[in-house]
N, C-alpha and C positions, 0 to 999 in steps of 0.2 A: 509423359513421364515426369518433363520437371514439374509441371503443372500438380500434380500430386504429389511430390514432395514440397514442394510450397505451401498446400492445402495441409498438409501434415504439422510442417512448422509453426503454421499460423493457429491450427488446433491449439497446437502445444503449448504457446503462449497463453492462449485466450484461455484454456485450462489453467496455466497457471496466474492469472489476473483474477480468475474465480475462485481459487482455492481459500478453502476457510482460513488456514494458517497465516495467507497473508494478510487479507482481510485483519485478521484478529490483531495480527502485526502494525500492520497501519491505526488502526482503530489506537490503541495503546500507542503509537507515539502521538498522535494527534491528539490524546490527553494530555500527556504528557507535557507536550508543546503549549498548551493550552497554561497547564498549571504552570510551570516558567513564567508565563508572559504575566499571569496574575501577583505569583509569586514578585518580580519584578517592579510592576505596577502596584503594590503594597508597599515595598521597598524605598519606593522614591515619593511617595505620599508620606 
């Protein structure tokens, strides 16, 4: 029985590692992060 509530847990994560919103979430900061660093490295040139 704990055996599948663990299986359940671990679904549930892995579900949410897959979902589109985070995905889109991460994506957009890692631009984000991206244009700072450019942003930055303009800045000091």
């Amino acid at each position: 029985m704990g055996n599948s509530l663990h299986n359940k847990i671990y679904l549930g994560r892995r579900s949410v590692l897959a979902s589109r919103r985070l995905r889109l979430v991460l994506g957009m900061s890692v631009l984000a992060s991206i244009g700072l660093v450019w942003l930055l490295v303009r800045a000091v040139n």
